[in-house]
N, C-alpha and C positions, 0 to 999 in steps of 0.2 A: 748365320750358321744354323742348319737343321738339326736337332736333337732327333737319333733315332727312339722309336718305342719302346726299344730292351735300353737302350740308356737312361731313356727317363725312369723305367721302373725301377732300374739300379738306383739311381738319384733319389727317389721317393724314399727307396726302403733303407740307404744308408742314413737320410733326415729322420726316418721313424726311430731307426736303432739309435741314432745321437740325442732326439729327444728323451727316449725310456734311458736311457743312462743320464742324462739332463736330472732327469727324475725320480732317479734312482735314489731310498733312504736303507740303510744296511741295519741288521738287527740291532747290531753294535749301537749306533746311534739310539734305536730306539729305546732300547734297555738302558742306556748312558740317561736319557732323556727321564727315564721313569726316578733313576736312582737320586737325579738334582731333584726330582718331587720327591721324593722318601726323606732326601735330608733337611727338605724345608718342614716339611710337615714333624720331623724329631725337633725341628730347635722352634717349632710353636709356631707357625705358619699357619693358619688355620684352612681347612680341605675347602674350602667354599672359594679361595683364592685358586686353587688348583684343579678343580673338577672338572671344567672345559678343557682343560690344558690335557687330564687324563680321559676325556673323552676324543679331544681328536688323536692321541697315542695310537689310540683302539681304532680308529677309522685309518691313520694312516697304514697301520700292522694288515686291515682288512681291503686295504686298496693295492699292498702291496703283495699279499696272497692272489689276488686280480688279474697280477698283471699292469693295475692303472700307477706306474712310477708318479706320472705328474699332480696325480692326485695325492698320492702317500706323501710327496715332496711338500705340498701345499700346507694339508692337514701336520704333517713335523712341523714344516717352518714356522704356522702361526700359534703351535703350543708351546716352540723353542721361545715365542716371544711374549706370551703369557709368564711365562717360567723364568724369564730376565728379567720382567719387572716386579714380580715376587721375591724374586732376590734382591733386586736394585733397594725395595722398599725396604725386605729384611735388616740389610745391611745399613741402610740410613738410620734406621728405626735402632739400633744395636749402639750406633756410634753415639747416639742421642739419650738412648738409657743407659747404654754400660758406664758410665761418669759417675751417673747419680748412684747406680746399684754400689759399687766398688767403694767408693764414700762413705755411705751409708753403713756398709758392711763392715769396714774399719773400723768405725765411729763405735757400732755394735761390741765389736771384739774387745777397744779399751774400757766401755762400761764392764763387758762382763766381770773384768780382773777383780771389781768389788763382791761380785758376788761369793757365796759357801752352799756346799749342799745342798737340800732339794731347789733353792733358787738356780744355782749353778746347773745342775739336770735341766731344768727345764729350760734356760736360756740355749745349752747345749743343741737342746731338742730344736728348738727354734731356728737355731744357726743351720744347722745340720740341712734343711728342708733345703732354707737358703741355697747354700753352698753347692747341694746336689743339683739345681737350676744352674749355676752358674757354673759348674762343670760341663752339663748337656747344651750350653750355650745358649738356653732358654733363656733370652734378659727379659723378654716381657711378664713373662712368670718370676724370674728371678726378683725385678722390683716389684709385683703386685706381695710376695710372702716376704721383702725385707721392709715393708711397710708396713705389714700384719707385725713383722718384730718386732718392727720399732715401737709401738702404739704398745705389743707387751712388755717392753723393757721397760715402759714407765711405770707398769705397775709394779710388773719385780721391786725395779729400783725405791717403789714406794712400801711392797714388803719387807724390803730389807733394813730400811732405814727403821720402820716399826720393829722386826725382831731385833734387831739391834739394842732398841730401847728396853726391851720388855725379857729382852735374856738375865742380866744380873738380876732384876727383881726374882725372877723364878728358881732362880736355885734356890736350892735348900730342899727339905724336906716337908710337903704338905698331908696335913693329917687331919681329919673328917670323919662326922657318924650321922647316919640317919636311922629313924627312929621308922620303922612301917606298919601303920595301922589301919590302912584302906580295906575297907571287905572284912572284916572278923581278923585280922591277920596283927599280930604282936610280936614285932620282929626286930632286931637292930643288925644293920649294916653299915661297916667299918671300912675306908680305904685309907691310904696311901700314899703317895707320889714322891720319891726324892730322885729329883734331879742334879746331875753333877757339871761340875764344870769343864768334864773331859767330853760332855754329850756322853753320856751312859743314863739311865736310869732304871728305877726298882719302882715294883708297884705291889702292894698288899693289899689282896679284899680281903673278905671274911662277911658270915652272915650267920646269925643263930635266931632259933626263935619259932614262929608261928606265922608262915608263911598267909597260908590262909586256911580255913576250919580245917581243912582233912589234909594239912605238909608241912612237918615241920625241918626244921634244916639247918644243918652247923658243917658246916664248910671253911676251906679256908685255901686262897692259893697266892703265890706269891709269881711274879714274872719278873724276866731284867731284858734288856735290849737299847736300845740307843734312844734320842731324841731328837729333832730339830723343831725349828720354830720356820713357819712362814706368816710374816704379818705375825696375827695375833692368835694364829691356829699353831698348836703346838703336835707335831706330828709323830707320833712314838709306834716303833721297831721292835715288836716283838721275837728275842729269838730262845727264849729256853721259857719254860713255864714249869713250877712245882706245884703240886696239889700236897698239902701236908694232911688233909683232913676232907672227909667229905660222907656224912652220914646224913640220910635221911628216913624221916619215920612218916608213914603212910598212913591213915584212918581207914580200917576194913570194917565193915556191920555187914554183920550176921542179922536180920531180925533183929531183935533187939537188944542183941549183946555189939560191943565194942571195941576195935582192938586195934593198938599202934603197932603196926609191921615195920621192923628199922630195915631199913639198907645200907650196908656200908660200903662204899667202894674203893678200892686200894688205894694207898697215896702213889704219886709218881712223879719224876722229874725229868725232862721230854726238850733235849733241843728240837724249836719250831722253823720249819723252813717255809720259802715259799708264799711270806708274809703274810700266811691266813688269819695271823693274831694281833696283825695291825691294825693300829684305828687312829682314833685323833679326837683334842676334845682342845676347847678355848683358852684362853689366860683367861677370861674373865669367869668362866666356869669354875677354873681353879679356884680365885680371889677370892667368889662369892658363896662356894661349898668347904672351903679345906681353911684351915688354921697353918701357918708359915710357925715353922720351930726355929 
């Protein structure tokens, strides 16, 4: 049988039209294709696994602006197949740490029950990072910061077991004077500390005397606010502070006359916010500056 000339060009051009639909990749796809790379790269897939996969996207998107189907078909298929085994790995890699993370994570949650206060904060804090991973289904992140926890909970659990020890010693009331005489200066400096067993405490300075040749100073303020202990750092919360006294005398010379200028500054009593009047100082600071009443 002879094929005429207009049949074969029919024949040709319906084979071309069947290959560019052969070859044909729809936005849809491609953008489907980009979104399996967005979700791999959120749960911690790292872009270096995916870069070629997002380079031939772009080639295929540019071949199919073209015209060249069989080319955009090619460049999809072999990034659809970059992108399967990124997930394939994902997903191995997930079944293999989500065990140990979830474990782990538990184990964390029943130590914390021992802990109080700023321990408790901070175990909190630690958890929290955690959890936020294992929410975004990050497990390789998820176990690299419950490993970071774990490795803190031993210390926690080793400052606690210390405040633990070192709380009943410290109640009561500790009282102290120093005596200041560096530089020309004739001074005494008086504190304070009573700690309670509800976690409250009160603290009293006070200072008079001869600061140094040209200041002398008689003051005196009193604070309350709470306390904890971590380890053997005892961490005190300032939240009201009273000044009941606060004078001071200046040295002015004239040539050769001489003369104390007093300043006196109001008293006042000031709830403190914002903890600017927090600080911290040791148990063994205490032990070794203050007298236990």
């Amino acid at each position: 049988m002879k094929l005429s000339l207009r049949t074969f060009a029919v024949a040709l051009a319906c084979g071309a039209a069947l290959s560019m639909m052969a070859g044909c990749v729809s936005e849809k796809k491609l953008k489907d294709a980009e979104q399996r790379m967005d979700n791999l790269r959120q749960v911690g897939v790292p872009d270096s696994l995916l870069t070629e996969a997002q380079v031939l996207i772009v080639q295929a998107r540019t071949d199919k602006k073209l015209g060249n189907g069989m080319g955009a078909k090619a460049n999809y298929d072999s990034a659809m197949s970059i992108v399967a085994k990124a997930e394939a790995r994902f997903s191995a890699s997930t079944a293999e740490i989500k065990p140990t993370v979830e474990t782990l994570r538990k184990s964390l949650g029943d130590k914390k029950s021992a802990f109080t206060g700023t321990i408790l904060k901070e175990a909190d804090s630690l958890l929290a990072v955690v959890d936020s991973y294992i929410q975004g289904n990050k497990w390789p992140e998820a176990k690299a910061k419950v490993m970071e926890a774990d490795t803190a909970f031993m210390s926690l659990e080793k400052s606690t077991r210390l405040a633990q020890e070192l709380r009943p010693k410290l109640l009561g009331t500790w009282s102290g004077s120093q005596a200041i005489k560096e530089d020309g200066a004739n001074a005494v400096e008086k504190k304070s500390f009573s700690f309670g067993a509800d976690g409250k405490v009160q603290i009293v300075e006070e200072r008079t005397g001869l600061t140094n040749p040209g200041l002398k100073e008689d003051w005196k303020f009193e604070s309350w606010g709470t306390y904890d202990l971590v380890g053997d750092t005892i961490l005190l919360f300032i939240n009201r502070e009273k000044c009941d006294k606060q004078v001071y005398m200046a040295l002015k010379e004239s040539g050769a006359k001489k003369e104390w200028v007093k300043t006196e500054k109001p008293p006042y009593d000031s709830t403190i916010t914002g903890g600017r009047k927090d600080r911290f100082i040791t148990f063994e600071y205490v032990k070794d500056n203050f007298k236990k009443k």
